[in-house]
N, CA and C atoms of all chains as a GROMACS GRO file, in nm:
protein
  606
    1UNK      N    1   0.085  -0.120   0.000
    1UNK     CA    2   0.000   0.000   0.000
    1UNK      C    3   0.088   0.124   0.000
    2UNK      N    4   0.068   0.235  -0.089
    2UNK     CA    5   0.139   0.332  -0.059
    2UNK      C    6   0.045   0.473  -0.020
    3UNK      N    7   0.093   0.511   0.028
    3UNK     CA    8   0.063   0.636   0.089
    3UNK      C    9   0.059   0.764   0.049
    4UNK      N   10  -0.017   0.872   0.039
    4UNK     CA   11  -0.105   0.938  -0.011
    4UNK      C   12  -0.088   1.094   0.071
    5UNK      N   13  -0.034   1.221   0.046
    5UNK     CA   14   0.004   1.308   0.153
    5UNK      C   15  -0.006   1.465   0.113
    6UNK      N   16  -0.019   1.559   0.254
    6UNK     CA   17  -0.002   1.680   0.221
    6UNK      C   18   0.132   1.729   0.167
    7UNK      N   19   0.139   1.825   0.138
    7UNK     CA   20   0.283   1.898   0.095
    7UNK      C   21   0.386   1.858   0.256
    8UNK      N   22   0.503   1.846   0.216
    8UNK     CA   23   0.617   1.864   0.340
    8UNK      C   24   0.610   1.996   0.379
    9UNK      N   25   0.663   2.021   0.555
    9UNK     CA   26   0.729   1.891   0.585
    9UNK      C   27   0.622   1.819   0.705
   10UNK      N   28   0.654   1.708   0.679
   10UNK     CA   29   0.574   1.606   0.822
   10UNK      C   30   0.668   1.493   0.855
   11UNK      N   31   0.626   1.442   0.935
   11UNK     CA   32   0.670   1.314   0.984
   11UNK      C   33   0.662   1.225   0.970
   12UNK      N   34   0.767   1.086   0.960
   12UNK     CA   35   0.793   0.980   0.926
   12UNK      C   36   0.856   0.929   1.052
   13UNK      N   37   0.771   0.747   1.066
   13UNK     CA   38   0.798   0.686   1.143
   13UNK      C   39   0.875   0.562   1.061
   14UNK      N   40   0.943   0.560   1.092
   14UNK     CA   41   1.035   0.434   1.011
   14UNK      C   42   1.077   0.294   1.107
   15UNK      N   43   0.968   0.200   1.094
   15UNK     CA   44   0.992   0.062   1.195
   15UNK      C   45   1.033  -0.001   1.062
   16UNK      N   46   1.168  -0.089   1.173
   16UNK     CA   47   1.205  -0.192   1.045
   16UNK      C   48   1.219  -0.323   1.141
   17UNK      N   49   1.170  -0.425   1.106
   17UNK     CA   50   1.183  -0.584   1.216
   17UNK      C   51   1.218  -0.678   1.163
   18UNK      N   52   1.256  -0.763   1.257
   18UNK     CA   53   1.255  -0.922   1.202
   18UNK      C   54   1.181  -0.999   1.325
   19UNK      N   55   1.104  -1.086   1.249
   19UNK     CA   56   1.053  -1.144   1.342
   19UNK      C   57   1.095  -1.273   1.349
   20UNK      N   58   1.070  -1.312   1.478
   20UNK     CA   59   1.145  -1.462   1.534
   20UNK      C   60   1.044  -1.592   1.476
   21UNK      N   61   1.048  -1.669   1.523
   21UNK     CA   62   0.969  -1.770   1.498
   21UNK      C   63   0.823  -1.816   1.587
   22UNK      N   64   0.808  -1.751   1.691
   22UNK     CA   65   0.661  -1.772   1.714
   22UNK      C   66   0.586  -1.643   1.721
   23UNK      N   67   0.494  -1.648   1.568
   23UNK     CA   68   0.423  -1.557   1.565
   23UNK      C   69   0.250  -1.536   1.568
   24UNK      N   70   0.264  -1.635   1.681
   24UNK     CA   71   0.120  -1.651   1.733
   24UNK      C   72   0.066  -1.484   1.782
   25UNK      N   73  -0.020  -1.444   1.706
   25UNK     CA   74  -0.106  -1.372   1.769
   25UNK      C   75  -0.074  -1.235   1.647
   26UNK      N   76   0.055  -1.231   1.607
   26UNK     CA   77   0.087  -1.125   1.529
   26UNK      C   78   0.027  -1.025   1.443
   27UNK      N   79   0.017  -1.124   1.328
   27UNK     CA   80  -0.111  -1.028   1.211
   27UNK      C   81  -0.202  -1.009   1.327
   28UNK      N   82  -0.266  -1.044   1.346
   28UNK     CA   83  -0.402  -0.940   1.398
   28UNK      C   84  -0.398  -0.824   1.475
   29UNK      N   85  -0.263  -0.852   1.561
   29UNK     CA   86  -0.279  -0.720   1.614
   29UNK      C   87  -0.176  -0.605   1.537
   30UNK      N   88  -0.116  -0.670   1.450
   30UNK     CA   89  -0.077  -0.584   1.363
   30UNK      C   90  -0.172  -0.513   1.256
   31UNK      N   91  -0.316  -0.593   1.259
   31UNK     CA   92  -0.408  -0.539   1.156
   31UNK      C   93  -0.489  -0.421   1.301
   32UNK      N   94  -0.487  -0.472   1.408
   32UNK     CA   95  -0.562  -0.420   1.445
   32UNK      C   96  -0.496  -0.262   1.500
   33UNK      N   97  -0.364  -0.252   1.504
   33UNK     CA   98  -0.289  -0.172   1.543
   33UNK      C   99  -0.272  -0.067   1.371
   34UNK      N  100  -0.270  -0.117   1.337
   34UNK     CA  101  -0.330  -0.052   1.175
   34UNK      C  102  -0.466   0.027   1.212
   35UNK      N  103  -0.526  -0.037   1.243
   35UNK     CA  104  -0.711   0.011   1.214
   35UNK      C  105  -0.671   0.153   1.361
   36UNK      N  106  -0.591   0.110   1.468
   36UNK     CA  107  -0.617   0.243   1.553
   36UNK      C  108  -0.538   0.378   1.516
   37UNK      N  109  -0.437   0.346   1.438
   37UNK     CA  110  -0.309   0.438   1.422
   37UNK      C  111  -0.404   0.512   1.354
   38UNK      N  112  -0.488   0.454   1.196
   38UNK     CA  113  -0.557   0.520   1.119
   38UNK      C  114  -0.672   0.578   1.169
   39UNK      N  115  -0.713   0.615   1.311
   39UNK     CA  116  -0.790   0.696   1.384
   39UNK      C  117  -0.725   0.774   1.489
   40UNK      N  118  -0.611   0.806   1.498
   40UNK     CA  119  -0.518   0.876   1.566
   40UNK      C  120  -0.520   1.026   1.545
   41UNK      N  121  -0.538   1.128   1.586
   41UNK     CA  122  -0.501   1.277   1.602
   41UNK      C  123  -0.342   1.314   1.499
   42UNK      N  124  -0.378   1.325   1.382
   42UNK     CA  125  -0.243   1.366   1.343
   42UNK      C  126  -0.144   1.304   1.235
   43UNK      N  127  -0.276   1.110   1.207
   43UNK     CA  128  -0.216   0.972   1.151
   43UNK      C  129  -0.256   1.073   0.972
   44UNK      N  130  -0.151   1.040   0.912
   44UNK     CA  131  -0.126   1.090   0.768
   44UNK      C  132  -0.092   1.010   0.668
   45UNK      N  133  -0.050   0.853   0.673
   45UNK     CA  134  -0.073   0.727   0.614
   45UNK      C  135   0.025   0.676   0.628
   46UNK      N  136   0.005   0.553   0.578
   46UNK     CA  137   0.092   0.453   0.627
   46UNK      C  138   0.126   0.349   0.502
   47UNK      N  139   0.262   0.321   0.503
   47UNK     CA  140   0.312   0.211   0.411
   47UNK      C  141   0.382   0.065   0.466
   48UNK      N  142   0.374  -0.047   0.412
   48UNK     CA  143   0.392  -0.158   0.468
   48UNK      C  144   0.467  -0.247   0.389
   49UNK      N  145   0.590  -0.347   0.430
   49UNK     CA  146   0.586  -0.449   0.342
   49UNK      C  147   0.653  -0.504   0.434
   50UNK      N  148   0.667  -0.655   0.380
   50UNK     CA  149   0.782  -0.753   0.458
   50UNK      C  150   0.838  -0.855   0.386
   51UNK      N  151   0.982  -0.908   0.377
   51UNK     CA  152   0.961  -1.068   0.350
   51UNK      C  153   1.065  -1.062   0.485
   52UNK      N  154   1.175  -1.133   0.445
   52UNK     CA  155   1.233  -1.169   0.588
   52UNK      C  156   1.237  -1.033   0.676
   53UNK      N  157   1.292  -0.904   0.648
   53UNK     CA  158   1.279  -0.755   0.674
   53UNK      C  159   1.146  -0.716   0.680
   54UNK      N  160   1.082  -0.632   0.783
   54UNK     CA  161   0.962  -0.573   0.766
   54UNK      C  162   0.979  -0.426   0.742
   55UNK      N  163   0.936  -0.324   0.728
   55UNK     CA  164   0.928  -0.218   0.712
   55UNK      C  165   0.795  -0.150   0.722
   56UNK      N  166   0.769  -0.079   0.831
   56UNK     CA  167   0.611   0.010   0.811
   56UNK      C  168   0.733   0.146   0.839
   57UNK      N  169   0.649   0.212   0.747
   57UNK     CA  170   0.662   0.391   0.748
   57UNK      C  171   0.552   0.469   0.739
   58UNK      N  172   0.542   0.505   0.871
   58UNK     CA  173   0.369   0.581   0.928
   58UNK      C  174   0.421   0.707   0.919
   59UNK      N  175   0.320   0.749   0.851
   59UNK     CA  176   0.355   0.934   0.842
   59UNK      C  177   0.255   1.029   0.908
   60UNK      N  178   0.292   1.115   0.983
   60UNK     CA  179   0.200   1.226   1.074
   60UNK      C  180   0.265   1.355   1.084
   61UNK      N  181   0.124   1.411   1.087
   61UNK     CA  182   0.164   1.574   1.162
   61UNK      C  183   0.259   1.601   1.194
   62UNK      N  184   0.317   1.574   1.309
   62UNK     CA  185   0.394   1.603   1.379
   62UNK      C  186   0.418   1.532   1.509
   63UNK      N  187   0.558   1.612   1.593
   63UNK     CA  188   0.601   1.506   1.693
   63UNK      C  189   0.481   1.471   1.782
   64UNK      N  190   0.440   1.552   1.814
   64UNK     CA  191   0.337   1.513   1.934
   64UNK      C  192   0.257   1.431   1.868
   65UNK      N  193   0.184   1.420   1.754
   65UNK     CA  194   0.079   1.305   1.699
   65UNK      C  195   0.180   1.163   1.753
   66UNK      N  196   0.338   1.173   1.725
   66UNK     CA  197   0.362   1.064   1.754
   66UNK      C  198   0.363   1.012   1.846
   67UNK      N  199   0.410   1.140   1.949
   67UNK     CA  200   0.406   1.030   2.116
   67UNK      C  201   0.298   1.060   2.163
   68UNK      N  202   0.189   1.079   2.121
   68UNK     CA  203   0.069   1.004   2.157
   68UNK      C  204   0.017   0.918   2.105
   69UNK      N  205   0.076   0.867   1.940
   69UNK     CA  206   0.005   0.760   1.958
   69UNK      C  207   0.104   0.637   1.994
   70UNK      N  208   0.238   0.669   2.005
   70UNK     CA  209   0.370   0.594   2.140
   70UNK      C  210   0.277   0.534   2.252
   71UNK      N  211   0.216   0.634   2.313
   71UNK     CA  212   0.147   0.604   2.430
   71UNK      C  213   0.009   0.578   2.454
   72UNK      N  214  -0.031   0.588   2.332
   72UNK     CA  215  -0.157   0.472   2.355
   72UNK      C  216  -0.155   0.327   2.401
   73UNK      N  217  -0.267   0.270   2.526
   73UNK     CA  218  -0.253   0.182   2.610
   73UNK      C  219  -0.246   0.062   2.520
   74UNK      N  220  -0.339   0.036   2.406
   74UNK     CA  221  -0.320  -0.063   2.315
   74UNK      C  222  -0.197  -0.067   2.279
   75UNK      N  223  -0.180   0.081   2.201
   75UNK     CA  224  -0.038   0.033   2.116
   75UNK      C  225   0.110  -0.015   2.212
   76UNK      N  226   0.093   0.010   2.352
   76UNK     CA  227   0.180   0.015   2.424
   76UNK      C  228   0.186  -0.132   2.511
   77UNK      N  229   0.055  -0.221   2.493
   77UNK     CA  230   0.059  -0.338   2.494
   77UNK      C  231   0.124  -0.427   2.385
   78UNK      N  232   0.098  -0.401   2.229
   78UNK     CA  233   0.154  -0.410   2.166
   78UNK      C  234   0.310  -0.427   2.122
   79UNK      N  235   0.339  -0.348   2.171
   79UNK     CA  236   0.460  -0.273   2.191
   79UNK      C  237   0.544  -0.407   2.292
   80UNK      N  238   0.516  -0.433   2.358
   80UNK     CA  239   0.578  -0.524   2.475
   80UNK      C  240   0.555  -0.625   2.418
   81UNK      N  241   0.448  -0.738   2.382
   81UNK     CA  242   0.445  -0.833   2.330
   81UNK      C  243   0.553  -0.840   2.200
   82UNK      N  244   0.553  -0.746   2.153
   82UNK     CA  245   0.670  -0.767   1.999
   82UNK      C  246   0.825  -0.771   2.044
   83UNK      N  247   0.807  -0.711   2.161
   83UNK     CA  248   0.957  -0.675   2.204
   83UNK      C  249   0.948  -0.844   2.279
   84UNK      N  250   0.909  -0.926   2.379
   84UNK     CA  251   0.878  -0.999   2.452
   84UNK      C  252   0.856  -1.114   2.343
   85UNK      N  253   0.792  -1.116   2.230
   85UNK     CA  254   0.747  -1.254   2.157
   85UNK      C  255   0.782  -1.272   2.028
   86UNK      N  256   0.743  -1.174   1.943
   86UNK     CA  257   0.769  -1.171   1.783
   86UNK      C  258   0.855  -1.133   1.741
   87UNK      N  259   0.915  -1.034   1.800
   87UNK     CA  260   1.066  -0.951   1.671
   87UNK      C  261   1.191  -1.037   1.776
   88UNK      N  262   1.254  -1.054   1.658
   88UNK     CA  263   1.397  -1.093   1.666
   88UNK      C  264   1.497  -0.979   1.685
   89UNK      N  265   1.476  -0.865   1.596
   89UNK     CA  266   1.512  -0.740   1.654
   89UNK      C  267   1.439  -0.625   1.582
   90UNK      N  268   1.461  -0.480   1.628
   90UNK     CA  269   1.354  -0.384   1.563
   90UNK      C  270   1.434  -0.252   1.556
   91UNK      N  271   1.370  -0.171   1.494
   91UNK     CA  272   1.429  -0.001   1.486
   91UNK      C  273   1.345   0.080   1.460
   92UNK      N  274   1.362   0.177   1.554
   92UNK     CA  275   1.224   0.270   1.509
   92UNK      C  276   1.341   0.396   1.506
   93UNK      N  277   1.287   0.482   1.388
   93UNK     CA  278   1.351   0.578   1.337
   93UNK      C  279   1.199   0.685   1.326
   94UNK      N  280   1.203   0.827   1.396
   94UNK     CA  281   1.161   0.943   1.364
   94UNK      C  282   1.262   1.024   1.233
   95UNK      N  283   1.177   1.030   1.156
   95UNK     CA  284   1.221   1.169   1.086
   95UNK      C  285   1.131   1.258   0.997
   96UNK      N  286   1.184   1.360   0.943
   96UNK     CA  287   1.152   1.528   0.943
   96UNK      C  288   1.124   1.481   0.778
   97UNK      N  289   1.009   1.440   0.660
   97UNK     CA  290   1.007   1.435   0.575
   97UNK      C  291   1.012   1.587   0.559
   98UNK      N  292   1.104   1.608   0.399
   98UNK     CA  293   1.158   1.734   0.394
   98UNK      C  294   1.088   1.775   0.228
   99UNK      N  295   1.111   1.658   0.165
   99UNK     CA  296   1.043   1.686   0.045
   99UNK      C  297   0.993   1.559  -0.043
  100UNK      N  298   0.901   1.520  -0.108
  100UNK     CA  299   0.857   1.436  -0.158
  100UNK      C  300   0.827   1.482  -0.324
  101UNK      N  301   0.861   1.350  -0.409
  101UNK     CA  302   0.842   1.324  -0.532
  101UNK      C  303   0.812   1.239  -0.612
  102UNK      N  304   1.669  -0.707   0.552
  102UNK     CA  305   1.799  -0.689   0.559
  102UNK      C  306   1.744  -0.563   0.614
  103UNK      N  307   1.834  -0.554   0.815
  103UNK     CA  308   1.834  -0.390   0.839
  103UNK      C  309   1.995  -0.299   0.833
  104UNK      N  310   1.947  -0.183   0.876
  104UNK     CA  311   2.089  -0.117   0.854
  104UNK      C  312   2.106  -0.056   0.997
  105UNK      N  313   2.274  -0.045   1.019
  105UNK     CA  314   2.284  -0.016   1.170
  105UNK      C  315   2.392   0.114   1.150
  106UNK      N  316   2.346   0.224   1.161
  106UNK     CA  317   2.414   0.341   1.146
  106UNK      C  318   2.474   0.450   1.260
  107UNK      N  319   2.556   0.520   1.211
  107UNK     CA  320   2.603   0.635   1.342
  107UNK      C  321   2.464   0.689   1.401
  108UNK      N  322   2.466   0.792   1.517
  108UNK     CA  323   2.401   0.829   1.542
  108UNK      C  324   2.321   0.965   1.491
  109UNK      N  325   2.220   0.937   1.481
  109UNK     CA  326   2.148   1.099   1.394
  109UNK      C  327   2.200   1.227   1.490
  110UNK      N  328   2.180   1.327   1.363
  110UNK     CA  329   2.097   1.340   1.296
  110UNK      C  330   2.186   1.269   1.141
  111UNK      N  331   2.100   1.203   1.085
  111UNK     CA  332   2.188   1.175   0.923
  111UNK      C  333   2.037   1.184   0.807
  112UNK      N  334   1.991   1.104   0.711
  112UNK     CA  335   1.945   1.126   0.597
  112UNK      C  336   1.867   0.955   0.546
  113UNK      N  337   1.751   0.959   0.526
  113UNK     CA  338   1.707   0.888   0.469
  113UNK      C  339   1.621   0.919   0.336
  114UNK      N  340   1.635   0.817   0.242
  114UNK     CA  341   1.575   0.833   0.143
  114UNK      C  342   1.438   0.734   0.151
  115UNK      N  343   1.363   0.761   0.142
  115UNK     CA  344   1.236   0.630   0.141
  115UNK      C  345   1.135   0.630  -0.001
  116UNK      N  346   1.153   0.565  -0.062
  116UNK     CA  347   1.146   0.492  -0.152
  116UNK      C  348   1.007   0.379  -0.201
  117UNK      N  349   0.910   0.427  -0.235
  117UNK     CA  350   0.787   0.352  -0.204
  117UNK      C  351   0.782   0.310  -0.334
  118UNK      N  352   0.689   0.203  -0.395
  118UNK     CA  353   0.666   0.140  -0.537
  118UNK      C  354   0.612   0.035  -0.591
  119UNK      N  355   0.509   0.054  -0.705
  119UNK     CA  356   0.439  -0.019  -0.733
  119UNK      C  357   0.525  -0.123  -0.814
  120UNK      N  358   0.519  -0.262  -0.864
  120UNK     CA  359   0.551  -0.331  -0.990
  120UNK      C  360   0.454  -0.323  -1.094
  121UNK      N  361   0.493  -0.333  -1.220
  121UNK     CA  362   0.329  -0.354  -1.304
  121UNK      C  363   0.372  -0.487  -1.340
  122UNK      N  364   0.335  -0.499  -1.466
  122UNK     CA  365   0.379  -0.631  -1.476
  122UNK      C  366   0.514  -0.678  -1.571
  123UNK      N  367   0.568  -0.551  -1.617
  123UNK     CA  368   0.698  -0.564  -1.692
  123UNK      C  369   0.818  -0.617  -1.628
  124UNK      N  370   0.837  -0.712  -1.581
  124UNK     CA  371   0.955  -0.728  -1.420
  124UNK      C  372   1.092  -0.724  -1.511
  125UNK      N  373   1.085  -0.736  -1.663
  125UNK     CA  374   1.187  -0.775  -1.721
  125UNK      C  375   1.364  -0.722  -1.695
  126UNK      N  376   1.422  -0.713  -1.616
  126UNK     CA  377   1.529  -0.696  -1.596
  126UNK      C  378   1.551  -0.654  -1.464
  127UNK      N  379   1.450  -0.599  -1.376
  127UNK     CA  380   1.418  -0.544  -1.276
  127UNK      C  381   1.537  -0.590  -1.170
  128UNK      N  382   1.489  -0.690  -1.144
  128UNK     CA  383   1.614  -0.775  -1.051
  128UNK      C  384   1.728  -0.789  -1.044
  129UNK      N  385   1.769  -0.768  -1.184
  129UNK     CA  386   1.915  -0.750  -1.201
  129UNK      C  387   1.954  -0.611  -1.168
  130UNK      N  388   1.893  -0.538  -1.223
  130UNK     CA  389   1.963  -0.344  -1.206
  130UNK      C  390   1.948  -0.355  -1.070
  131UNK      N  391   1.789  -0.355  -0.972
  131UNK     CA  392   1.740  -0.369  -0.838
  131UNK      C  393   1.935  -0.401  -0.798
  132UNK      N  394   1.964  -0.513  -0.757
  132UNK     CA  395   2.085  -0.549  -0.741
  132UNK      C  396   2.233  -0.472  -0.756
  133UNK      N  397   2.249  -0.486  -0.899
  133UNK     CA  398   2.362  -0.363  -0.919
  133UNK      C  399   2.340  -0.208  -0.881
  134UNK      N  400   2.233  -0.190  -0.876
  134UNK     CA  401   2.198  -0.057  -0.770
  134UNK      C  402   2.232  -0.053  -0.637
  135UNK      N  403   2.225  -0.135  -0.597
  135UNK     CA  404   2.222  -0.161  -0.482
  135UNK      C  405   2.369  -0.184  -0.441
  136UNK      N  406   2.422  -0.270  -0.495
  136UNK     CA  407   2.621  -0.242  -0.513
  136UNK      C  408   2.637  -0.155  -0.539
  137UNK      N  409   2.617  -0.082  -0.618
  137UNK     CA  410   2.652   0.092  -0.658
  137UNK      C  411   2.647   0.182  -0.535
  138UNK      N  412   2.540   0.161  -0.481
  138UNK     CA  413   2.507   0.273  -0.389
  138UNK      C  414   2.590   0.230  -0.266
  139UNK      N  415   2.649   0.135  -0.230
  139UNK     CA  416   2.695   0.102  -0.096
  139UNK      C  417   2.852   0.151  -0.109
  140UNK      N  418   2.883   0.160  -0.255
  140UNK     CA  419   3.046   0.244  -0.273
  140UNK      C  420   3.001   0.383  -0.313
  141UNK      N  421   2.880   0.475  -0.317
  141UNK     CA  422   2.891   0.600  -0.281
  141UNK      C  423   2.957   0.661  -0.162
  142UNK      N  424   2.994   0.806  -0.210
  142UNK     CA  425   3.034   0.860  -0.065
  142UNK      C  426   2.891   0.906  -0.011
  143UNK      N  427   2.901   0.871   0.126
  143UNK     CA  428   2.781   0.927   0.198
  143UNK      C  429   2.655   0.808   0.244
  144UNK      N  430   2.706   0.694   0.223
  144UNK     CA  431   2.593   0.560   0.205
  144UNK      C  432   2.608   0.552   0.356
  145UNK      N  433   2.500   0.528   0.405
  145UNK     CA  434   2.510   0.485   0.533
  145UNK      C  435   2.480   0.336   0.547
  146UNK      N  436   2.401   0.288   0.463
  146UNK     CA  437   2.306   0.168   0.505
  146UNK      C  438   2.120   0.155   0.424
  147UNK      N  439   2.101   0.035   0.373
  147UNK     CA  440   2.038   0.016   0.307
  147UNK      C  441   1.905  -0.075   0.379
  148UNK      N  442   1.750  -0.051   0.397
  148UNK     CA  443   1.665  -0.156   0.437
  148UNK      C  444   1.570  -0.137   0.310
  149UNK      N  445   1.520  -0.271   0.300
  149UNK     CA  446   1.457  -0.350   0.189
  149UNK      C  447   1.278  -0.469   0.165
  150UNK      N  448   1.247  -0.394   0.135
  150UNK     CA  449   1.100  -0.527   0.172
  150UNK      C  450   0.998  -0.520   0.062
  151UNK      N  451   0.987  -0.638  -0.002
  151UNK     CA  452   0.862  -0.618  -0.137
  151UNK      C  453   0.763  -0.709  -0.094
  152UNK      N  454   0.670  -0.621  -0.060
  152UNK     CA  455   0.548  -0.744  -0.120
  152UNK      C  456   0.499  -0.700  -0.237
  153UNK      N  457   0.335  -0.644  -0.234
  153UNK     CA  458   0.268  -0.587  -0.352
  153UNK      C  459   0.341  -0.471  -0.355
  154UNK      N  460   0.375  -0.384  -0.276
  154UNK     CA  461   0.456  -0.243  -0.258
  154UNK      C  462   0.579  -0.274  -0.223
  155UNK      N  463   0.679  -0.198  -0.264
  155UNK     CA  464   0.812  -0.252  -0.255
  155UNK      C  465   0.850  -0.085  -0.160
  156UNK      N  466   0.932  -0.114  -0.043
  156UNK     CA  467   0.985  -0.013   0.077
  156UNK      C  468   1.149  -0.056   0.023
  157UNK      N  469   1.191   0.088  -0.005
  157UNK     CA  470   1.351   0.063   0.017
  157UNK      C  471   1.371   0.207   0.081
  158UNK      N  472   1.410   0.187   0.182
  158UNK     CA  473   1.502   0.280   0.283
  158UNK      C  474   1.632   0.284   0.279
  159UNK      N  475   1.707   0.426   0.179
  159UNK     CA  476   1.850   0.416   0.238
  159UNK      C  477   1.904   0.534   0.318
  160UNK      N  478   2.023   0.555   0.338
  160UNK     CA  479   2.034   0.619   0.477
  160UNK      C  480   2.189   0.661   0.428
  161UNK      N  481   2.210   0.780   0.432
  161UNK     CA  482   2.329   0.873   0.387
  161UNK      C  483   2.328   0.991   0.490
  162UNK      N  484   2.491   1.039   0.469
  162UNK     CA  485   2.550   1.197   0.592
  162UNK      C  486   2.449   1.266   0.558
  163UNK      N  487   2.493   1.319   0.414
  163UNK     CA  488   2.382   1.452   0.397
  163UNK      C  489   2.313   1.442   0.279
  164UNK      N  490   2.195   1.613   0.240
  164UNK     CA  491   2.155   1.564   0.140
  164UNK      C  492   2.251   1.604   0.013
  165UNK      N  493   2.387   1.651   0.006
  165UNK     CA  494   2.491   1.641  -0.082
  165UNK      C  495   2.473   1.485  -0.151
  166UNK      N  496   2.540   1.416  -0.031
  166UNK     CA  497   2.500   1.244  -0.082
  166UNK      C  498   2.429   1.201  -0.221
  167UNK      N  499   2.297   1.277  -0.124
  167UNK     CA  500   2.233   1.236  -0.192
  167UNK      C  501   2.132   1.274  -0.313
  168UNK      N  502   2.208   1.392  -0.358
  168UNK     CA  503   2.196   1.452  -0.491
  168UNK      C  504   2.299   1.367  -0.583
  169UNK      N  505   2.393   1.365  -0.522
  169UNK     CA  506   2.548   1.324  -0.606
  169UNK      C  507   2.493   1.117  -0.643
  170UNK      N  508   2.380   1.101  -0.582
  170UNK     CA  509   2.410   0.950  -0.624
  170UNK      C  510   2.275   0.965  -0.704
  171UNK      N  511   2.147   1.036  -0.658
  171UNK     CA  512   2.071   1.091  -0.799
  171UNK      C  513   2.142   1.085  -0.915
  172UNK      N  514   2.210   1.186  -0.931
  172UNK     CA  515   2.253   1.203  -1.032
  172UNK      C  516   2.372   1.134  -1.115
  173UNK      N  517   2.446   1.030  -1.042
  173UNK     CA  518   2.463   0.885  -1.100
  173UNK      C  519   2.442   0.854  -1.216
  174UNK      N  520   2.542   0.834  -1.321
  174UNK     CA  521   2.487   0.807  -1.472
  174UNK      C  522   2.433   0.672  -1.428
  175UNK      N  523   2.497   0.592  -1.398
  175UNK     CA  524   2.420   0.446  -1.405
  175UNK      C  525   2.277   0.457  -1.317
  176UNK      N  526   2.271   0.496  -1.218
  176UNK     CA  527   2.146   0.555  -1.172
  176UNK      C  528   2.001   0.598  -1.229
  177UNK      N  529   2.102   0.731  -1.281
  177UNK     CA  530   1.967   0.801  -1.390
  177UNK      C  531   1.912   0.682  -1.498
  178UNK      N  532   1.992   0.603  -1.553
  178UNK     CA  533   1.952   0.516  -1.643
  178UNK      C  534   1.853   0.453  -1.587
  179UNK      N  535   1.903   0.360  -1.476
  179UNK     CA  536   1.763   0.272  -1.398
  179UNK      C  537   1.652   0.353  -1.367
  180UNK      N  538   1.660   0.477  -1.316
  180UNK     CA  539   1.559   0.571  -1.287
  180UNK      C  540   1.470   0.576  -1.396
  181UNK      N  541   1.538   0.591  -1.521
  181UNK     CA  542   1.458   0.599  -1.602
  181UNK      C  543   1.369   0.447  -1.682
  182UNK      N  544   1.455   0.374  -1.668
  182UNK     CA  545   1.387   0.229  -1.684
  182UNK      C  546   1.279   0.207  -1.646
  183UNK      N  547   1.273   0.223  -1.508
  183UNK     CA  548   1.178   0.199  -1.398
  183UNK      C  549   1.096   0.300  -1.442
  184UNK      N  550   1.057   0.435  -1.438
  184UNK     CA  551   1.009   0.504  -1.481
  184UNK      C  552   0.927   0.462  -1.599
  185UNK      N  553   0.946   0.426  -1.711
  185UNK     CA  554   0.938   0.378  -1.839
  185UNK      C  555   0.847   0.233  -1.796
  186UNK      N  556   0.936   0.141  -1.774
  186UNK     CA  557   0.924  -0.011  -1.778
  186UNK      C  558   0.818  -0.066  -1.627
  187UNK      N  559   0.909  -0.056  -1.540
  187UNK     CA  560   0.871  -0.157  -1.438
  187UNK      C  561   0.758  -0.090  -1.336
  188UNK      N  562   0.771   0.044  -1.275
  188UNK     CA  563   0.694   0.137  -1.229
  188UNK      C  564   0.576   0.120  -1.261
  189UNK      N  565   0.467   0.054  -1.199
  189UNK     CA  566   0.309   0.126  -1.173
  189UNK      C  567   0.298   0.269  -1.154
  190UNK      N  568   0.362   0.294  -0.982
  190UNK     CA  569   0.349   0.402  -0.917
  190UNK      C  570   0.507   0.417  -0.835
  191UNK      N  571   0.535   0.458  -0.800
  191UNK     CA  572   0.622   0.500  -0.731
  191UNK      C  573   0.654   0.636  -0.644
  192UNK      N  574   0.691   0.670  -0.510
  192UNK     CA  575   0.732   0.807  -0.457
  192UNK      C  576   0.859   0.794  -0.353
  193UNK      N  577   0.957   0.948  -0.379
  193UNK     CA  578   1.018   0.923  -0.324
  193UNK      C  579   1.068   1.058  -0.236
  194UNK      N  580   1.058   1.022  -0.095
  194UNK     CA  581   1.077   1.102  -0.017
  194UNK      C  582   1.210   1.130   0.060
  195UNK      N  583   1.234   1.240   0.096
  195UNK     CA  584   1.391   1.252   0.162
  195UNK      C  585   1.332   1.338   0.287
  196UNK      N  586   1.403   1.240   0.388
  196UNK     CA  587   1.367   1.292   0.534
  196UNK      C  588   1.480   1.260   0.589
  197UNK      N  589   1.496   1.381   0.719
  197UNK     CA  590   1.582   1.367   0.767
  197UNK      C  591   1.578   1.313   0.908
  198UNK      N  592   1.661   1.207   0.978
  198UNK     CA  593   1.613   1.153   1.067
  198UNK      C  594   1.691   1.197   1.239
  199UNK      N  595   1.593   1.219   1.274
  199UNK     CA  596   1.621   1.290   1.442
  199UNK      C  597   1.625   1.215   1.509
  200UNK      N  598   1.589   1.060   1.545
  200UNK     CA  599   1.622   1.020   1.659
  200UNK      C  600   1.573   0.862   1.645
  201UNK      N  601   1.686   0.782   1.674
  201UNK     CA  602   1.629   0.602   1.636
  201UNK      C  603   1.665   0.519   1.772
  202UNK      N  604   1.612   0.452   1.777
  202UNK     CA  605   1.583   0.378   1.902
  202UNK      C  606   1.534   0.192   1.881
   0.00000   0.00000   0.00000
């Protein structure tokens, strides 16, 4: 899916993972963590892919859209289970989209 | 495949894209691009993921970098291939990144 946006500049969330081998429970709350981001204060779209590498790049408003939706109680359950069960390892990168083409 | 870089602030390029159905050579340039760009000056590190949308994230000092590998004769060529040939859709954004974790 690609993503769809106002003029720069905004924000880019850049998660990149690998996930381990038990991925009981995963997709769904990765669909469902999809469905809340895209009702978030500030959520500006989102792109996805994976094969062994995952990559989502969520784009928003600005910083504060992000650490609130950081700290949403779902996403922050979330958040622990991936660190705790599914990713093998992860990276989350903020940055300042500056110009798009 | 992730990438493990100095500490920001540095430069990402993000890279979003459709396939249509022309794949004809795709894989091969995809590749030698990809060698190319890792002996630029300014390469930091490369992440990668296709499904239906293909995410390539690369990651350079500045945006000097990354004009100077734009403009890449062997580059511009694939640019334009893709453009031409393999491209549905494609966008490409340059952000700069503040803070990874």
């Amino acid at each position: 899916m690609q993503a769809s946006m106002p003029p720069p500049p905004y924000y880019a969330v850049i998660f990149t993972s690998e996930l381990g081998d038990d991925h009981d429970g995963y997709e769904e709350t990765a669909e469902l963590m999809l469905a809340l981001a895209k009702n978030q204060p500030g959520f500006l779209g989102v792109e996805s892919a994976r094969n062994k590498t995952g990559i989502t790049v969520s784009y928003w408003k600005d910083l504060e859209s992000i650490r609130q939706w950081k700290e949403h109680p779902e996403h922050r359950k979330a958040q622990e289970t991936g660190r705790r069960k599914w990713y093998k390892s992860f990276t989350t990168r903020v940055a300042r989209v500056e110009r798009e083409s």
